[in-house]
C-alpha positions in Angstrom: 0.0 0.0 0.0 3.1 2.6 0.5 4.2 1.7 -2.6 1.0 2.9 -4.3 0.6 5.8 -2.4 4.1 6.9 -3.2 3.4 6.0 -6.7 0.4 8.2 -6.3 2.3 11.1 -5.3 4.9 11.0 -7.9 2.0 11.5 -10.8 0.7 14.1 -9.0 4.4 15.9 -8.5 4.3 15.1 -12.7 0.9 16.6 -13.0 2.2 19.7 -11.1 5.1 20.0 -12.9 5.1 18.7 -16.4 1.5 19.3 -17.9 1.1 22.5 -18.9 0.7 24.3 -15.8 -3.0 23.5 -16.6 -4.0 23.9 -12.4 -2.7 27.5 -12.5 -6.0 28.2 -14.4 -4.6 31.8 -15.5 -5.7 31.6 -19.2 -7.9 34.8 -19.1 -9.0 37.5 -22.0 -7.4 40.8 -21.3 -9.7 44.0 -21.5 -9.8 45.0 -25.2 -9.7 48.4 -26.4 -12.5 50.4 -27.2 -10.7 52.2 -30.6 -11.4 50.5 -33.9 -8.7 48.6 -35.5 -7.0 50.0 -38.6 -9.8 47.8 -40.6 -12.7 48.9 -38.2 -14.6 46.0 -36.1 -15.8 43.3 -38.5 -19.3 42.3 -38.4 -20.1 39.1 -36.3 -23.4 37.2 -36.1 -24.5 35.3 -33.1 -26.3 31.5 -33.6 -27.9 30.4 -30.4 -30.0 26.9 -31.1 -32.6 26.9 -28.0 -34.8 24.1 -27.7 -37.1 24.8 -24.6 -34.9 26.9 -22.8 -37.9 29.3 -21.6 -35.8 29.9 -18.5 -32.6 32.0 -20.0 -33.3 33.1 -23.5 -34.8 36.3 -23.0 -31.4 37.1 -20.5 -29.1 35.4 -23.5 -30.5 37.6 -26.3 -30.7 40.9 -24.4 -27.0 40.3 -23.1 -25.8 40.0 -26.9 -28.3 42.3 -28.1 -26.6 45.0 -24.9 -23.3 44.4 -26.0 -20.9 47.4 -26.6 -19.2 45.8 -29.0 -18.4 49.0 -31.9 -19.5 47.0 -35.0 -22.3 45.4 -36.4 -24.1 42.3 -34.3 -27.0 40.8 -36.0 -28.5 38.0 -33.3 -30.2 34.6 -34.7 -32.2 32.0 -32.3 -33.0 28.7 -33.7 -36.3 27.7 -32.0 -35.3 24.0 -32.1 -39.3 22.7 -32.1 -39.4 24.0 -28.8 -43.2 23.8 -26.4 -42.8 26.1 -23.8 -42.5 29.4 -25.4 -38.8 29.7 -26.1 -38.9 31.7 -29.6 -41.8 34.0 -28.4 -39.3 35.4 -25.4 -36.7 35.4 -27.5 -38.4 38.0 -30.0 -40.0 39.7 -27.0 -36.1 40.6 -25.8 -35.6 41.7 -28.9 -38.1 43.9 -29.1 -38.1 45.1 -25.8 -34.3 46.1 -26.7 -35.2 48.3 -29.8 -33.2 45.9 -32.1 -35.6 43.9 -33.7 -33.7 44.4 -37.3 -30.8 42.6 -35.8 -32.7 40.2 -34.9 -33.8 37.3 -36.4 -36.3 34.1 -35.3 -35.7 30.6 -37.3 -38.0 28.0 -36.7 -36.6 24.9 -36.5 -36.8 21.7 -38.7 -37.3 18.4 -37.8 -34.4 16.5 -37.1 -32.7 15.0 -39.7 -31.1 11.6 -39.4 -27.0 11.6 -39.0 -27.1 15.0 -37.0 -26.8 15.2 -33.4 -30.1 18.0 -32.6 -27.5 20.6 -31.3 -25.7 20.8 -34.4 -28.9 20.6 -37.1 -29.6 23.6 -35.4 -26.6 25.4 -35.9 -26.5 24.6 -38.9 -30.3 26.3 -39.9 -28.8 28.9 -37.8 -25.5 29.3 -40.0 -27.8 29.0 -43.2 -29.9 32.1 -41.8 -26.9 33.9 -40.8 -25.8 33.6 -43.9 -28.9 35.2 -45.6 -29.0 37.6 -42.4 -25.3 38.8 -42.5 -23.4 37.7 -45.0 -20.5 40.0 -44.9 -20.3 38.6 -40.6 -16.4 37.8 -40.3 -17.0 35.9 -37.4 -19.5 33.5 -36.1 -20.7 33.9 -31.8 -21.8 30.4 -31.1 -23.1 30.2 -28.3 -26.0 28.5 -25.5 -29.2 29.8 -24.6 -29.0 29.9 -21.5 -25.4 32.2 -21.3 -25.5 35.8 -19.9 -22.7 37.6 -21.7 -20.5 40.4 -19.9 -21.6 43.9 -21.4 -17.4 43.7 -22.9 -17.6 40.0 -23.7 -17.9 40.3 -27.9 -15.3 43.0 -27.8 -12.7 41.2 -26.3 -13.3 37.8 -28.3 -12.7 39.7 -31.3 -9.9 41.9 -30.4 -8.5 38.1 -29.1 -8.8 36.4 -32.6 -7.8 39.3 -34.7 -4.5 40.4 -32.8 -3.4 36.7 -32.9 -5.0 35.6 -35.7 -7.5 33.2 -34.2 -9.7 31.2 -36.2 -11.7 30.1 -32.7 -11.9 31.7 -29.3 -13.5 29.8 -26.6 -14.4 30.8 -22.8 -15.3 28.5 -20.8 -18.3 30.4 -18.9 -18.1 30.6 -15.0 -21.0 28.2 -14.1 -23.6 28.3 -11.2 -22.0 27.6 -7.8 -24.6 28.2 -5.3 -26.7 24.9 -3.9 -24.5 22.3 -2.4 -24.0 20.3 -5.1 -22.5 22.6 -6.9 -20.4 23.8 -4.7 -18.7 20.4 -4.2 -19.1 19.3 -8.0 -18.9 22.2 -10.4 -15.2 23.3 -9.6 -14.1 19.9 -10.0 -16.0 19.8 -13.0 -14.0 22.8 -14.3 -10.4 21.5 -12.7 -10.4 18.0 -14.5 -11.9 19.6 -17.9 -8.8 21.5 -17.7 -6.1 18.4 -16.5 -8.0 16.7 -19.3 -6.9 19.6 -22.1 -4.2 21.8 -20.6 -5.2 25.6 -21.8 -2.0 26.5 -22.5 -1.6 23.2 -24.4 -4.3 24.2 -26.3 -3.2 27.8 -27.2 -0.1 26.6 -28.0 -0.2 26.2 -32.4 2.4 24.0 -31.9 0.7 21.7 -30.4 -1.9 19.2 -31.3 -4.0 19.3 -27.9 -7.3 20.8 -29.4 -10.6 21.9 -27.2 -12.9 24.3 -26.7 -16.6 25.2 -24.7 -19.7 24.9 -26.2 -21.2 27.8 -24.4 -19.2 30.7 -25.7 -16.7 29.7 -29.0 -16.1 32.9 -31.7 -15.5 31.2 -35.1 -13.9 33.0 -38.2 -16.3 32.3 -40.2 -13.8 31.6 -43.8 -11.9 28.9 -41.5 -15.0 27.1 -40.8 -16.2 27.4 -44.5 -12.4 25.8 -45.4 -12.8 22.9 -42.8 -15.8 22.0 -44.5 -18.4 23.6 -42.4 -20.6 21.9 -39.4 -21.7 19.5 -41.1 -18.1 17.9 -41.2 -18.4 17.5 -37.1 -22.6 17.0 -37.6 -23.0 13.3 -35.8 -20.0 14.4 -32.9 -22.4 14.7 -29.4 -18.9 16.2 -28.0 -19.1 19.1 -30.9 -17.4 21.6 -28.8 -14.3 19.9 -28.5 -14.8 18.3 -32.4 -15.1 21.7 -33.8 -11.4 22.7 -32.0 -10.0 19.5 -33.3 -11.5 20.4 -37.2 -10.5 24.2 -36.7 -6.5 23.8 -35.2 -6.0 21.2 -37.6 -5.8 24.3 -40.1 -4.8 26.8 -37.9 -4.7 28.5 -34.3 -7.3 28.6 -31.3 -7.5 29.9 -27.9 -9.6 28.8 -24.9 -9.8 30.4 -21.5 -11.4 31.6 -18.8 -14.2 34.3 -17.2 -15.1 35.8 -14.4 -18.2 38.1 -16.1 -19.9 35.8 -18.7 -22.4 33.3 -16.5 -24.4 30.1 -17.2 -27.8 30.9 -16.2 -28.5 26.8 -15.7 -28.6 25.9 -11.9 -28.5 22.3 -10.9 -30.0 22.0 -7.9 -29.6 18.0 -7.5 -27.2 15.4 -7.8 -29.4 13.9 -10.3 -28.9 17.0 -12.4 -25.3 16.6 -12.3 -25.2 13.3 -13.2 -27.3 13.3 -16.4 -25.3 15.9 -17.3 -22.2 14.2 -17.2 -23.2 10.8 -17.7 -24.9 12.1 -21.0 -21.2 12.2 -22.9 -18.6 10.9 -20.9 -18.7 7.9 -22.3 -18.2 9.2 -25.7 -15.1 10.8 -24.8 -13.7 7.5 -24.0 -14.5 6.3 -27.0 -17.3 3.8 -26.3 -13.8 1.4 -25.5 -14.0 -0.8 -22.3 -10.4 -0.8 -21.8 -10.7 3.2 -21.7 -13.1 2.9 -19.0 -11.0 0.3 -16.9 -8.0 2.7 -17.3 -10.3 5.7 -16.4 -11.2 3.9 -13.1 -8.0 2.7 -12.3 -6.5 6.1 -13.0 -9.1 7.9 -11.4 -8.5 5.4 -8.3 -5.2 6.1 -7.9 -4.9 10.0 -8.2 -7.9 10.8 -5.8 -8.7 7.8 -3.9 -5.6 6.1 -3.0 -4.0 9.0 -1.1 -6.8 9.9 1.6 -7.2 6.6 1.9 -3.7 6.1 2.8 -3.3 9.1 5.1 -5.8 7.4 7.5 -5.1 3.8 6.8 -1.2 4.9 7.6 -2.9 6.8 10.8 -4.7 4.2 12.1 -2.1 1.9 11.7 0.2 3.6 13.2 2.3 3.2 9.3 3.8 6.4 9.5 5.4 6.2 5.7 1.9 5.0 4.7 0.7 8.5 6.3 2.8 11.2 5.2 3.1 8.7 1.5 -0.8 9.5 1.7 -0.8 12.9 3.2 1.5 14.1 0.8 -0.7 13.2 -2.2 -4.0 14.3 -0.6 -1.8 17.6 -0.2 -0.6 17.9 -3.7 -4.0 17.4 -5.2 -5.5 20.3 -3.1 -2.3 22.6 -4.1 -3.9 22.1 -7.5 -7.2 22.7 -7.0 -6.6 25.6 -5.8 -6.3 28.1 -8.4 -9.7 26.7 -9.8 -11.6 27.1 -5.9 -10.2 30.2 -6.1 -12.1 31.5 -9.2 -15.3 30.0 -7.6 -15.0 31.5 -4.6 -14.4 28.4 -2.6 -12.6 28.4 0.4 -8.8 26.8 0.4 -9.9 24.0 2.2 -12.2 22.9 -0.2 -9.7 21.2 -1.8 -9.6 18.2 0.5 -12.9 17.4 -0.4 -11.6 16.7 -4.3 -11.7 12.8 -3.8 -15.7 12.9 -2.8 -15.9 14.5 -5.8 -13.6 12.2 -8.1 -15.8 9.4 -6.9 -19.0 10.6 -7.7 -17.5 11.4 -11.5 -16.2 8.1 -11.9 -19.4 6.2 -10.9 -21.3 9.1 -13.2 -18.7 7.8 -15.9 -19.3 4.0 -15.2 -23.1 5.1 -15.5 -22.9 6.6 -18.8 -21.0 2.9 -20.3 -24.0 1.5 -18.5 -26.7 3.2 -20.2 -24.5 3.1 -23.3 -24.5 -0.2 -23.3 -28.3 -0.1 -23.0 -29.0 1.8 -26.5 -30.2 4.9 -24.3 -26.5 6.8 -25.0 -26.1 10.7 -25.0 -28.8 13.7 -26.0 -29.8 16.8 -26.2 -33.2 18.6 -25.3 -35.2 15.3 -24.8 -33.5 13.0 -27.7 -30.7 10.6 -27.3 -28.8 8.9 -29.7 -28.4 5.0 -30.4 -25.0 4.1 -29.7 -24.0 8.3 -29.3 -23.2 8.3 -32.9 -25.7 11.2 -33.9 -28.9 9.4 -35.3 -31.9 10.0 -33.1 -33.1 6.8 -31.2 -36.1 7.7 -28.7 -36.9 10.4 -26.6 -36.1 11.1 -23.1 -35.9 13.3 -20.7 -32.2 13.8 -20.2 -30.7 16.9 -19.3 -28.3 18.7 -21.6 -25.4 20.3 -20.3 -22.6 22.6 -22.9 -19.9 24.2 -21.1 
């Protein structure tokens, strides 16, 4: 058992020290200037699919259509067959803003087979933005249920044309209020970043690619080159697939904000785990031996050294202890940063291995239902085998950071 926890805290001095400084979770937009560039501001157009997101649309669309961004923003909502009033608030922000001519309703299609329901309604939404604004530079992709900092556009843009971007992600600060959240959302955040390193992914030399579905600014040519959405349109992950199709051609960036909120609350475990449960799977691969390693990996990193610190304690194993302590310790060092940016008190981070448990058994829960036909969803469908053709509906949760 020493041997293991010592093992246990020599990956966790490697995690510290050789990947990418990912736990220092400093990858943040600086405050863009407010003079045009030699070029003026190029036009952008924001697509929002919304499929019964009655609760934050209205908030979404007036904090785009509120933005003080200098050029021209033209807003489309994709009312993704939605039955509890989602497009009818959506046009009622709009209105209620003054800027109903850069606004502009789509009502949704039925799905079509071989797309995932998120992405057939981004791509009505590109088609209209297309009609809508078809000189737009860039593309806002973003949730419907995303408040978005008064500065938030500005920056994006200033990000992706001073670096020559072709995507710019933020990962939005999420709701950390009930309980749950407070122990499971920052660790939700902390292993999505030991998972893809920020810098690693800012870094054009390297091939580590992701992004966040809530917020991602897309020049619009380098998605046309990459062969558009419909090259990522079965992925359920299509965040992440639209970084990998978009740096395989050129440069992203994908970081972190204080301003720009989710407005989704998840007030139960249960919430939490559909949510994750929903696509973790997927990002293993569907492969069993990915999920054994997962477990194992997952065992040994967060499980293993509390374990040992008491086991060593009660034993009176001294080495076992401090072996134990010492990883227990590392792992909170890291978490840090992340608690931090949440609010969360320092020693918060000794409660990381409650929540590493409840992902892994969320994880082990989404092979299950997997291997049950039910796989991942949004907005009430899932997907046979999560490969993007519609199977049944449900009432899963969906959850895009």
């Amino acid at each position: 058992m020493t041997g293991v926890a010592l093992l246990a805290l020599a990956v966790w001095a490697g995690i510290l020290f050789f990947r990418g400084r990912f736990w220092f979770a400093d990858q943040h937009l600086s405050p863009a200037a407010k003079a045009a560039s030699r070029d003026g501001w190029p036009a952008v157009v924001a697509v929002i699919p919304a499929r019964d997101e009655a609760d934050g649309i209205a908030r979404t669309v007036a904090s785009l259509l509120a933005q003080d961004y200098p050029g021209r923003l033209d807003v489309v909502v994709v009312d993704d067959n939605s039955a509890d009033g989602t497009g009818a608030l959506a046009q009622g922000a709009a209105d209620a803003a003054a800027a109903s001519e850069r606004f502009h309703l789509v009502a949704g299609k039925p799905l079509v087979e071989g797309w995932s329901g998120k992405l057939w309604a981004v791509h009505q939404g590109l088609e209209a933005a297309g009609q809508a604004a078809p000189n737009a530079r860039y593309v806002l992709l973003t949730d419907a249920d995303i408040s978005h900092h008064a500065a938030n556009l500005r920056r994006l843009v200033e990000k992706a044309e001073m670096e020559d971007r072709d995507l710019v992600s933020l990962m939005v600060r999420l709701n950390c209020e009930t309980p749950w959240e407070r122990l499971l959302i920052p660790a939700f955040v902390f292993f999505f970043q030991k998972l893809f390193p920020f810098p690693w992914v800012n870094d054009p030399t390297r091939r580590t690619a992701a992004a966040a579905g809530g917020c991602m600014l897309v020049r619009r040519a380098a998605l046309g080159a990459a062969g558009g959405i419909q090259a990522i349109r079965g992925r359920l992950i299509d965040d992440c697939a639209l970084a990998e199709l978009l740096k395989a051609r050129g440069s992203i960036w994908l970081g972190l904000t204080h301003e720009t909120v989710s407005l989704r609350r998840y007030d139960t475990l249960s919430e939490i785990w559909r949510m994750v449960a929903r696509t973790a799977y997927e990002q293993l691969g569907h492969s069993p031996l990915m999920l054994l390693g997962t477990v194992a990996g997952m065992t040994l990193l967060y499980l293993v050294p509390p374990v040992a610190a008491f086991w060593g304690l009660a034993a009176g194993d001294w080495r076992l202890a401090a072996a134990g302590a010492g990883g227990w310790l590392a792992m909170a060092i890291a978490y840090f940063p992340t608690l931090r940016l949440y609010g969360r008190p320092p020693w918060a981070g000794f409660a990381l291995p409650a929540a590493a448990l409840l992902y892994t058994l969320m994880t082990v829960d989404s092979a299950r239902r997997h291997g049950q036909g039910r796989g991942g969803g949004w907005k009430g469908r899932t997907y046979a085998g999560g490969v993007g053709v519609p199977d049944r509906d449900s009432h899963a949760r969906f959850f895009d950071m």
